[in-house]
C-alpha positions as CSV (number, residue, x, y, z in Angstrom):
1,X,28.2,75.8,38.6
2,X,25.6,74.9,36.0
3,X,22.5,72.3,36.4
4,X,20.5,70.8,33.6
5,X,17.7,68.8,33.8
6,X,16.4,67.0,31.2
7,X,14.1,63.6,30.2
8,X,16.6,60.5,29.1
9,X,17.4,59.2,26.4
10,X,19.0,62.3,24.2
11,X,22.4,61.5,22.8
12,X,26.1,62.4,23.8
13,X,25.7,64.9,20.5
14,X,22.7,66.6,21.6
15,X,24.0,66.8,25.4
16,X,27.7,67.9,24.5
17,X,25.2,70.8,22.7
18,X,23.6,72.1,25.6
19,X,26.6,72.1,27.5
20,X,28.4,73.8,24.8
21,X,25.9,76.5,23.8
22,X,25.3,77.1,28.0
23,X,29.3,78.1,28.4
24,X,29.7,80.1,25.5
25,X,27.2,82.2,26.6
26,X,28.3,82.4,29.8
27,X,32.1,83.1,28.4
28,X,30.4,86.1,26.0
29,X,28.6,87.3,28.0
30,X,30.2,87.2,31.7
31,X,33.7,87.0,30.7
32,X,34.0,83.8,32.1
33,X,37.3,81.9,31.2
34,X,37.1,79.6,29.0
35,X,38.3,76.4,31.8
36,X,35.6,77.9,34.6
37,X,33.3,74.9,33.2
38,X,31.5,73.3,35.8
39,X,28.1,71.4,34.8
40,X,25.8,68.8,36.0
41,X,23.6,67.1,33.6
42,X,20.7,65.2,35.5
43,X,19.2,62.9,33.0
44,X,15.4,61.7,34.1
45,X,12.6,59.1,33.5
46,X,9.7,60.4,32.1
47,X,6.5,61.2,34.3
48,X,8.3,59.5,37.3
49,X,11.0,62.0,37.9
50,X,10.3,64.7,35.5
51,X,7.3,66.6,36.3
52,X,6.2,69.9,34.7
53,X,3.2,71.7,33.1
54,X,3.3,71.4,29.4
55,X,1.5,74.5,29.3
56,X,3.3,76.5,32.0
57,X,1.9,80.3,31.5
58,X,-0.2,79.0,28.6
59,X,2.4,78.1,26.0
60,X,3.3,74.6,24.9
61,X,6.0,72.6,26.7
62,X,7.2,69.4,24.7
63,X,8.4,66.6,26.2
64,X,11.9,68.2,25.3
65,X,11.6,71.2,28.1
66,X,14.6,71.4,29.8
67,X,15.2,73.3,33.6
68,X,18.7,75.1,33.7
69,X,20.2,76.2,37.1
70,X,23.3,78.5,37.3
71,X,24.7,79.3,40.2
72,X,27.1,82.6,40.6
73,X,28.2,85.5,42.6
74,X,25.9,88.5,42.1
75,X,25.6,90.0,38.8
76,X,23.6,93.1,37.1
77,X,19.9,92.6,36.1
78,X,20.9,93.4,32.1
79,X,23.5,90.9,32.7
80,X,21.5,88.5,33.8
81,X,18.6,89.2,31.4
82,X,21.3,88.9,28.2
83,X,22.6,86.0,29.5
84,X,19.5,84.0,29.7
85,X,18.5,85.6,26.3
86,X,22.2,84.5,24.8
87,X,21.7,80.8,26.1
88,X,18.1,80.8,24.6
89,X,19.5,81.9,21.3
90,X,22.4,79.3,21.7
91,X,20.2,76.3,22.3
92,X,18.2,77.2,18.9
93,X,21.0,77.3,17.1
94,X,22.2,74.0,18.4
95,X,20.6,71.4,19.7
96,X,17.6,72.6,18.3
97,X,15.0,73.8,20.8
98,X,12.4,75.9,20.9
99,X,12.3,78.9,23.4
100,X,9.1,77.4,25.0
101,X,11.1,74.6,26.5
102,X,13.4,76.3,28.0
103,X,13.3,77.3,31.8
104,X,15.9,78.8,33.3
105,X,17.0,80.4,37.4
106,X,19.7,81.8,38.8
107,X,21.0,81.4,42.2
108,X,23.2,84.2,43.6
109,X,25.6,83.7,46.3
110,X,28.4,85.9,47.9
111,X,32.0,84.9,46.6
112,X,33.5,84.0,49.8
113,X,30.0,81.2,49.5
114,X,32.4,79.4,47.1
115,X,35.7,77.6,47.6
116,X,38.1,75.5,45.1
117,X,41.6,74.9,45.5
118,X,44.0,77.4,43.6
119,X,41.6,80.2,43.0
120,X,42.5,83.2,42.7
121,X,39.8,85.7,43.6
122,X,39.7,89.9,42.8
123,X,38.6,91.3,46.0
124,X,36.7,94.1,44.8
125,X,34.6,92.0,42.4
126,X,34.6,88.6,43.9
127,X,35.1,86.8,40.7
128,X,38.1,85.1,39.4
129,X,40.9,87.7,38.6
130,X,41.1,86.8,35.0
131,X,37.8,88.0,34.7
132,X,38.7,91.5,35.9
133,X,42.2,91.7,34.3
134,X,44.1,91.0,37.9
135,X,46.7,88.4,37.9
């Protein structure tokens, strides 16, 4: 499960971007299927809703910055570290942006923490079997 916040007022091109360039680097670089795509866009208001430093650890933030939350089961710390390097890379490329507005967590949760109808989950890994070869 993905979350990205952003200011409105960016169009369905630029947003269908971000989403995109977000789950191909989670498919590269977790081995996620390519139809385990779950995202949230949360479009805000300017200053009422969207509040950040534009110089968070002394480096430029334009109005642009945008928060990204995943949410998985526990991974490596090189995993993790590649994967928010990948998506940074990603985003460059396309929409656009710079590095400096990115910002970017990760919440970890035990598999049996998540529940959908029909999944089938590997028992030693806790992920979906496809991503561990099961069946």
């Amino acid at each position: 499960m993905i979350q990205v916040w952003m200011r409105s007022g960016k169009n369905k091109a630029y947003r269908a971007a971000v989403s995109a360039g977000i789950h191909q680097a989670m498919m590269s670089v977790m081995n996620l299927p390519e139809d385990d795509y779950f995202q949230v866009t949360h479009e805000l208001e300017k200053e009422e809703n969207y509040i950040f430093d534009p110089n968070y650890f002394g480096m430029p933030r334009s109005p642009d910055f945008l928060m990204i939350r995943l949410s998985f089961n526990a991974r490596p710390a090189a995993v993790k570290q590649r994967l928010f390097e990948t998506i940074a890379d990603n985003l460059v490329k396309s929409p656009g942006l710079r590095r400096e507005d990115l910002g970017m967590s990760i919440v970890e949760t035990t598999f049996e923490n998540w529940w959908a109808h029909g999944r089938r989950v590997d028992k030693e890994t806790g992920t979906d079997e496809r991503m561990s070869g099961g069946s």
